[in-house]
C-alpha positions in Angstrom: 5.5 -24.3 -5.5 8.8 -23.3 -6.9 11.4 -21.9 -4.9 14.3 -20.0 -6.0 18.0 -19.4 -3.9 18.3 -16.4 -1.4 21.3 -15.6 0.5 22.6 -18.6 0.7 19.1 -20.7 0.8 16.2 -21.2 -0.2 13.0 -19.9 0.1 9.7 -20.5 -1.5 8.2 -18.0 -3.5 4.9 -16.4 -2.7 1.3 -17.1 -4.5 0.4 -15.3 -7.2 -2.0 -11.9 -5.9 -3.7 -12.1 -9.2 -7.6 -12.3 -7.9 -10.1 -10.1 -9.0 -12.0 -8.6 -5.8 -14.1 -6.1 -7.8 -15.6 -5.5 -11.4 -16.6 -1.8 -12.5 -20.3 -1.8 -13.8 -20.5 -1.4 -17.7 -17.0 -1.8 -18.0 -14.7 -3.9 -20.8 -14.3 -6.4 -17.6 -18.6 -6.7 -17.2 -18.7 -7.0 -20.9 -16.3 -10.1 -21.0 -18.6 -11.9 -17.8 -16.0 -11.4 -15.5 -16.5 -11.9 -11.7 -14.5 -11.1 -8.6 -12.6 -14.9 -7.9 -11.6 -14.7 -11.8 -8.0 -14.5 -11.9 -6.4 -12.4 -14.4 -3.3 -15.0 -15.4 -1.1 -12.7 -18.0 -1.2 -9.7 -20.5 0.1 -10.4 -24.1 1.9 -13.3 -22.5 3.5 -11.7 -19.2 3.0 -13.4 -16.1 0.3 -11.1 -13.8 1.6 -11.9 -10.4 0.1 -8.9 -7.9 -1.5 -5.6 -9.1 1.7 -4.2 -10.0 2.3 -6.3 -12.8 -1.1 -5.7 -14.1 -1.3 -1.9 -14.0 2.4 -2.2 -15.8 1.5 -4.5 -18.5 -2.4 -3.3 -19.0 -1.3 0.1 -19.2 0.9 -0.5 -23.0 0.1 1.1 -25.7 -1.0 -1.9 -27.1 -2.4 -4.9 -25.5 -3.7 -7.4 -27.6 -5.1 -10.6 -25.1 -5.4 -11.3 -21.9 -5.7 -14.8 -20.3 -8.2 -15.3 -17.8 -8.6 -18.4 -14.8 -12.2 -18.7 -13.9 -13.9 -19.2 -10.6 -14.1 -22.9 -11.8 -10.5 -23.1 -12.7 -11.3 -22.7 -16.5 -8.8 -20.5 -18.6 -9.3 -18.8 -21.3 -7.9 -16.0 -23.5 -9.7 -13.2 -24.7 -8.8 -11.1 -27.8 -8.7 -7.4 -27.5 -9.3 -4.2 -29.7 -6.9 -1.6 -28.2 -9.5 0.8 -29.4 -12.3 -0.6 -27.6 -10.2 -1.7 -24.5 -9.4 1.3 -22.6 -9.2 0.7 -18.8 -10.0 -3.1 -18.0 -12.5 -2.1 -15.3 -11.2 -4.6 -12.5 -9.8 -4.3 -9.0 -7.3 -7.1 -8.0 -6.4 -8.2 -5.0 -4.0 -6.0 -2.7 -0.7 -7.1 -2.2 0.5 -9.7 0.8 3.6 -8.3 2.4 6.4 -10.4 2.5 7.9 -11.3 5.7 11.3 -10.0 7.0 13.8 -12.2 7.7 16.1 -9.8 9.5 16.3 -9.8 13.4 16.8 -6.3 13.8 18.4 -4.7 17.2 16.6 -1.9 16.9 12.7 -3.7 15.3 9.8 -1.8 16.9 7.8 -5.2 16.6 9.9 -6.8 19.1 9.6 -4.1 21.8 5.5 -4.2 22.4 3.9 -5.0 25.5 3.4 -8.5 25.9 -0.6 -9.9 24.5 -0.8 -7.3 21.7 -2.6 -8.3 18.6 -0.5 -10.4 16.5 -0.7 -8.1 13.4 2.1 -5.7 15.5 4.1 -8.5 15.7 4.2 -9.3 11.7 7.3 -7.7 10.1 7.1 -6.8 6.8 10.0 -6.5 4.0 8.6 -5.7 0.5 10.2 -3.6 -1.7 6.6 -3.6 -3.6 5.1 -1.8 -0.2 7.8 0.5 -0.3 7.1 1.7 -4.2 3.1 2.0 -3.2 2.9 3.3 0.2 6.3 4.6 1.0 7.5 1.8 3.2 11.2 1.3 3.9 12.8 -1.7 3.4 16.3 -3.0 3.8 16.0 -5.1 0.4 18.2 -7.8 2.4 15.7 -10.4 0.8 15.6 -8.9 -3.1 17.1 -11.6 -5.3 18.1 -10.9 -9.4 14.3 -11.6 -10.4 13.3 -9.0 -8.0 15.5 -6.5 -9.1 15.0 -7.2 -12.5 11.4 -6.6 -12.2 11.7 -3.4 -9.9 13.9 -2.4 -13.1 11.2 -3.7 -15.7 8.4 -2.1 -14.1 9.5 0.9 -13.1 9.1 1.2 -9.3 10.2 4.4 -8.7 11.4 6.0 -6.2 12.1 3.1 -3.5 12.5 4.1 0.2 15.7 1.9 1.8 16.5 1.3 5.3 20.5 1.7 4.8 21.7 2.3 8.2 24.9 1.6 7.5 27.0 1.1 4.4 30.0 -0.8 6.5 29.3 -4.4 6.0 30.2 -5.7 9.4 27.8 -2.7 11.5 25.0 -3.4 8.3 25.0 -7.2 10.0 25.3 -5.9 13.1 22.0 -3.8 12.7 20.2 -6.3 10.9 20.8 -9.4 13.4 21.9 -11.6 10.5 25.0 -12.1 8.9 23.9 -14.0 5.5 22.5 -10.7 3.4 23.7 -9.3 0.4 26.0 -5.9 0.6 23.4 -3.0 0.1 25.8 -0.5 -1.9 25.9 -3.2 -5.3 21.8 -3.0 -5.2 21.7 0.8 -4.8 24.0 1.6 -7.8 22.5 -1.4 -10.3 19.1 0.3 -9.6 20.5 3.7 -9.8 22.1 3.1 -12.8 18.7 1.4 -14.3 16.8 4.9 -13.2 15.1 3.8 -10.0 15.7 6.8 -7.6 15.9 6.0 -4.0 15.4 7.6 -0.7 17.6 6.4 2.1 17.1 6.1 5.5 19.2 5.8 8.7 18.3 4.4 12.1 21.0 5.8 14.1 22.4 4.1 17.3 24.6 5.6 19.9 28.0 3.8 19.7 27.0 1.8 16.5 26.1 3.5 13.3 27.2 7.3 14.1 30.6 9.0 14.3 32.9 8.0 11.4 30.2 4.9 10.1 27.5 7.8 9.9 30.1 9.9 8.0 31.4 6.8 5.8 27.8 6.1 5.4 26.7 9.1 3.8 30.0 9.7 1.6 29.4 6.3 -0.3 26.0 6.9 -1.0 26.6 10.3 -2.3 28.7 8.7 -4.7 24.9 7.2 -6.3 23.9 11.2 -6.2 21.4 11.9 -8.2 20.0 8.6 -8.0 20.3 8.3 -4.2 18.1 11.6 -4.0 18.3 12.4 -0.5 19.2 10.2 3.1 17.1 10.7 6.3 19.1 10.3 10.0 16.3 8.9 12.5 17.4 8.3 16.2 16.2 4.5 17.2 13.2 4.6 19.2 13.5 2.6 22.1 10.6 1.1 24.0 10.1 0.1 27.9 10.0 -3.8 26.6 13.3 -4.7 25.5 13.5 -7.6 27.8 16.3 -10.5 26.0 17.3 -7.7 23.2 20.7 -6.2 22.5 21.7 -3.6 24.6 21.6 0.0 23.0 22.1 3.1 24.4 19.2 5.8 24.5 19.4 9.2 22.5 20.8 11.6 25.0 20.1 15.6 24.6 24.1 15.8 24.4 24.1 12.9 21.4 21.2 14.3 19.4 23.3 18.1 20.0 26.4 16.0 18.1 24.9 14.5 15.9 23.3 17.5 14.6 26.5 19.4 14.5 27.6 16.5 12.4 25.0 15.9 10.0 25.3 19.9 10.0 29.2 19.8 8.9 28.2 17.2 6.4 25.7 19.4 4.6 28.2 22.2 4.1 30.7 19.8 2.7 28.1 18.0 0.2 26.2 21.4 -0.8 29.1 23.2 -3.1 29.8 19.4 -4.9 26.2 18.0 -5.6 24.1 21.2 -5.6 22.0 19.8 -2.3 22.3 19.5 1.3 21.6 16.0 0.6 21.4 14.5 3.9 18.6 15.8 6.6 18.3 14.7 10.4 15.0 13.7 11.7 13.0 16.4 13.8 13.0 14.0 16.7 17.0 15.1 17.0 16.1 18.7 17.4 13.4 18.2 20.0 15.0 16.4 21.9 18.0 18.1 21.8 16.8 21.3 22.4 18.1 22.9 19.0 15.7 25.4 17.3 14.9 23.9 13.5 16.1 24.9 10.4 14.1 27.1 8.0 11.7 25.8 5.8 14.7 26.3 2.6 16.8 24.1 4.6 14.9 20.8 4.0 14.4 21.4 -0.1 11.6 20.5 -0.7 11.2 18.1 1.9 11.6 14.8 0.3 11.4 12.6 3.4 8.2 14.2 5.2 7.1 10.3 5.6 10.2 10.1 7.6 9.3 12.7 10.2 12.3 14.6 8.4 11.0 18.7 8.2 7.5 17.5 9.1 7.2 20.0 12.0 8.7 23.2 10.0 6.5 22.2 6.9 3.5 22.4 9.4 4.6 26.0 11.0 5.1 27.1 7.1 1.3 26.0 6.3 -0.2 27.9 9.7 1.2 31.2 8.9 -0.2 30.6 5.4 -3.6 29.8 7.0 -3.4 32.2 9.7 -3.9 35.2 7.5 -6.9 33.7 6.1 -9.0 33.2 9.2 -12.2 34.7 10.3 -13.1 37.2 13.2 -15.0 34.9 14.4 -17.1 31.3 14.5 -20.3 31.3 15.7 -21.6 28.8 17.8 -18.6 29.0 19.6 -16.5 26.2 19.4 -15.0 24.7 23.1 -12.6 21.5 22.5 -9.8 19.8 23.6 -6.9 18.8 21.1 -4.8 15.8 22.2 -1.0 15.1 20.6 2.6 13.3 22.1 4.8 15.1 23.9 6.8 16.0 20.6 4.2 17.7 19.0 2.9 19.1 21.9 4.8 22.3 21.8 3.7 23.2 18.2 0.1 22.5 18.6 0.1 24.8 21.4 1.2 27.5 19.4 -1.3 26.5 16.5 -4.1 26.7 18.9 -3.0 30.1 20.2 -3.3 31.2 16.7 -6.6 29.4 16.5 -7.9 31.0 19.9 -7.5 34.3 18.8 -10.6 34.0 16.4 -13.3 35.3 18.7 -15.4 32.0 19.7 -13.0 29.1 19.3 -11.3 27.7 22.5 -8.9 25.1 22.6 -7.3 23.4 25.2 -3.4 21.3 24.1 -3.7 18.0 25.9 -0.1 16.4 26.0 -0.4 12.4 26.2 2.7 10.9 27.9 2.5 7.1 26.3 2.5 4.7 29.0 1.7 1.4 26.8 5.1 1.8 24.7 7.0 4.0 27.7 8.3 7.4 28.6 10.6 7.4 25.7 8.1 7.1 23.1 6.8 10.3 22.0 5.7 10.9 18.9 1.8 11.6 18.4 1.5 8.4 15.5 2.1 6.1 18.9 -0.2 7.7 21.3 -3.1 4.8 22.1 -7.0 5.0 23.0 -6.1 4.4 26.9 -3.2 6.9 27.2 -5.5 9.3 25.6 -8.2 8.7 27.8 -5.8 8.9 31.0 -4.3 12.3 29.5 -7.5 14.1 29.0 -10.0 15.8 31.4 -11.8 13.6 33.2 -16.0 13.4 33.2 -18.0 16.0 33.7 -15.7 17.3 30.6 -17.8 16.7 27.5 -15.9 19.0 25.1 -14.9 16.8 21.6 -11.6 15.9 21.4 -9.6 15.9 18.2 -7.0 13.9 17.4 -4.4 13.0 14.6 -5.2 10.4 12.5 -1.6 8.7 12.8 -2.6 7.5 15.6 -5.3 5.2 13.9 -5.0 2.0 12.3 -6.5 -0.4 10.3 -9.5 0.8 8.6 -9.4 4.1 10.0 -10.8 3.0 13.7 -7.9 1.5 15.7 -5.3 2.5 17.9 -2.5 0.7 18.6 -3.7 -0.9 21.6 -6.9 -2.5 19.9 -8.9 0.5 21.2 -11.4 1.9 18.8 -12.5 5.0 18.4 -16.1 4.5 19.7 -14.4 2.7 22.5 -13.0 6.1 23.6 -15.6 8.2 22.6 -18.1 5.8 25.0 -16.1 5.5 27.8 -15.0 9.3 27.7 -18.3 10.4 27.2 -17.9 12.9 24.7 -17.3 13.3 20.9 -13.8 11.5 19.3 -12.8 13.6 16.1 -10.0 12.4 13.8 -8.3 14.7 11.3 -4.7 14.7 9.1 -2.2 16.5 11.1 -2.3 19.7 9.7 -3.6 23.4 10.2 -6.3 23.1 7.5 -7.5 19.7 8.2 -7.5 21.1 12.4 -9.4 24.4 11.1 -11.8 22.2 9.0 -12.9 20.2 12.3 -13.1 23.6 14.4 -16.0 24.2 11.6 -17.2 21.0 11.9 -18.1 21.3 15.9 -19.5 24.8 15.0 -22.0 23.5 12.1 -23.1 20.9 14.4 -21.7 18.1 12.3 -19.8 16.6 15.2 -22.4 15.7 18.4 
C-alpha cells in the first residue's frame, strides 16, 4: 500500500471505503446488475476513495462512465446517459475514522475507568467526520492531498480543535511536538472558501489569560472564514492516574474567564459585526453566572459544542408553553432523569409541564459515579448511575431520558448498559427522547396514549 510523508514520517494510507453495502430496487444501479461487495472504483476517471468522493463526483452535471470492481474482482466500465442516470441508486460503505496520533493532556479516552469496551478507547482524527457529523479535529495529521481534496470537494464548514494558536502551548496540549502550525491550514482553507468553526479546550494555567486572548485575536484575523470560536472548560475525570497534572475549573476561574471572553466580545463586536467568540454553558453553571439572552449567542452556531444549548432550550419552552393543553387524560405520572448540569432547567421545564392538569413529573439528578463527581453533563450519565439515582422498586413510573446519553445504535450507554438492561432491572418502562421541550412533551403523550407500557 502506498504511503505518503506526514510530519516528519511516514504513514500508510488507508483502504479505499469504496464498497457498495446496499442497492435501491429498480434503480440505474439494479439495472446495471450491481450487488452490495461491488466496488464503485472512479467517476469519469476520479478515484472513488469513501462516500464523499462519490456523492462529489456522481453529483456533476455530467457524468459520462463509471468503473466498477466486481465481487469477483472483475472491472469494468459502464457508459452512461446523463439523461437516464439520475441518482445511481447505491449505498457505499461508511467511512473508517482515522486514528489520532496526538497524546492529548486533556483526551477524554485516556481518563475512563479501567475494563471499558475498547471502542472508548479508539481516538479518532478525521477531518472527513468532522464535515459529516460535526466532529472536531485538530487536523494535526492533514497532509497537502488532504487539504487539497477538503478544497476540491467542498467540505464545508469544518469544526477544528484550536486550543491554542501559540506554537509551543498547541504542543503542549497536543502531547506531541512534530505537527504542523494550525494558523497556515486555517487561512489556506479560508482563503479556498471552507468556513470553519473553532473550538477551545481551555486549561487553568495553560491556554487562558493572554494565550486565550492571543488565541482569539489571530483567528479573527481569518474572520469571516473562521465564523465563530467556542471556549469549553477541560473535563476532567476521576481516572487520571500517570497523566499530566491540570488544574480543575474553579467557580472563581470560570467567573474570569467569563469576564474575559466577555471583554473580548465588546472589543470584536464594533470591527467584525459579531461577538465572534462564545464560552461554553458549562462556564456559567458552574460559575454561578446567569446566561446571556438568546441574541447573545447569534444564532447559535456551536450548539454541538454545548455553546447556548441551555438558553436555546428555555427559548423553545416558552414557545411551547403557550401551546399546551388544560389537560392530558390518562394522567401521566413519570420520572425524568438528567446530570447535574441540566438538572436545574429541567426542573423548571417540568414545572411548566406539571401545571397541565394530569401530568406529574418528578426531576431525578444523576451524580455520575463511573467517570466521577466532576463530570456532569447529562450526554455522560450511564445505565448504572441512572439506576442508583432513581427511585428504588416498588416505583414503576417510566423514566425518560435524553438520548445523548445513548450510544451505538441507539441502545447503549456508556458503560455497555443497554436500555432493556435498565428497563429489566428497574422494573419499569425506559423512554428515550432528543433533549428538548417538544420531543419531552411528545413522550408525556406517549405514556398517556398507552404507547409506552
Amino acid at each position: 500500500m502506498e504511503s505518503e510523508p506526514i510530519g516528519g514520517g511516514r504513514r500508510r494510507l488507508p483502504a479505499p471505503q469504496n464498497r457498495i453495502v446496499d442497492v435501491e430496487n429498480c434503480s440505474v444501479a439494479d439495472g446495471m446488475k450491481l450487488v452490495p461487495g461491488d466496488r464503485i472504483v472512479s467517476v469519469d476517471g476520479h478515484i472513488i476513495n469513501d462516500v464523499l468522493d462519490f456523492h462529489f463526483w456522481d453529483g456533476q452535471e455530467r457524468v459520462s462512465h463509471i468503473c466498477i470492481e466486481r465481487t469477483n474482482g472483475v472491472r469494468e466500465t459502464v457508459e452512461l446517459d446523463r439523461e437516464e442516470h439520475g441518482s445511481l441508486g447505491v449505498t457505499l460503505e461508511p467511512i473508517s475514522a482515522r486514528r489520532c496520533g496526538n497524546r492529548c493532556i486533556f483526551c477524554f479516552a485516556d481518563q475512563n475507568p479501567p475494563n471499558v469496551r475498547p471502542a472508548l478507547r479508539f481516538k479518532d482524527e478525521d477531518y472527513r467526520l468532522s464535515f459529516l457529523r460535526g466532529y472536531y479535529v485538530t487536523l494535526s495529521n492533514l497532509t497537502q492531498k488532504d487539504e487539497a481534496r477538503i478544497t476540491t470537494l467542498c467540505l464545508s464548514p469544518l469544526y477544528v480543535s484550536v486550543h491554542a494558536t501559540d506554537e509551543t502551548i498547541r504542543m503542549r496540549l497536543l502531547g506531541h511536538r512534530r505537527i504542523r502550525p494550525i494558523l497556515p491550514i486555517l487561512t489556506r482553507l479560508t482563503a479556498a472558501g471552507i468556513s470553519i468553526h473553532a473550538q477551545i479546550v481551555l486549561c487553568p494555567g495553560i491556554n487562558d489569560g493572554p494565550v486565550l486572548k492571543k488565541t482569539i485575536e489571530d483567528l479573527a484575523v481569518l474572520y469571516p472564514g473562521v465564523k465563530s470560536v467556542a471556549v469549553v472548560p477541560v473535563g476532567l475525570t476521576a481516572y487520571r492516574s500517570n497523566l499530566p497534572a491540570i488544574t480543575p475549573p474553579s467557580q472563581n476561574w470560570c467567573q474570569q474567564v467569563l469576564v474575559s471572553i466577555q471583554t473580548m466580545q465588546r472589543a470584536l463586536r464594533p470591527r467584525l459585526g459579531t461577538r465572534f467568540v462564545h464560552a461554553a454553558d458549562e462556564f456559567f453553571v458552574m460559575g454561578n453566572v446567569p446566561l446571556p439572552g438568546h441574541r447573545a449567542y447569534e444564532g447559535f452556531p456551536q450548539l454541538g459544542d454545548g455553546v447556548g444549548l441551555m438558553r436555546h432550550y428555555m427559548e423553545r419552552l416558552r414557545k411551547l408553553s403557550s401551546r399546551l393543553p388544560k389537560f392530558v387524560t390518562p394522567a401521566v405520572d413519570a420520572v425524568v432523569a438528567t446530570g447535574e448540569s441540566a438538572h436545574g432547567i429541567l426542573q423548571n421545564t417540568c414545572a411548566v409541564f406539571n401545571q397541565v392538569t394530569g401530568v406529574a413529573l418528578e426531576v431525578c439528578q444523576v451524580k455520575n459515579q463511573f467517570f466521577g463527581p466532576t463530570i456532569t453533563v447529562a450526554g455522560l450519565m450511564t445505565g448504572q448511575d441512572i439506576l442508583a439515582a432513581i427511585p428504588p422498586s416498588p416505583d414503576t413510573r417510566p423514566v425518560i431520558l435524553p438520548d445523548v446519553a445513548i450510544r451505538e445504535q441507539g441502545d447503549r450507554f456508556l458503560d455497555d448498559w443497554t436500555i432493556s438492561d435498565l428497563s429489566r432491572t428497574a422494573a419499569r418502562p425506559i423512554l428515550v427522547c432528543r433533549p428538548t421541550p417538544a420531543d419531552l412533551w411528545r413522550s408525556i403523550n406517549g405514556i398517556a396514549d398507552g404507547r409506552v407500557r
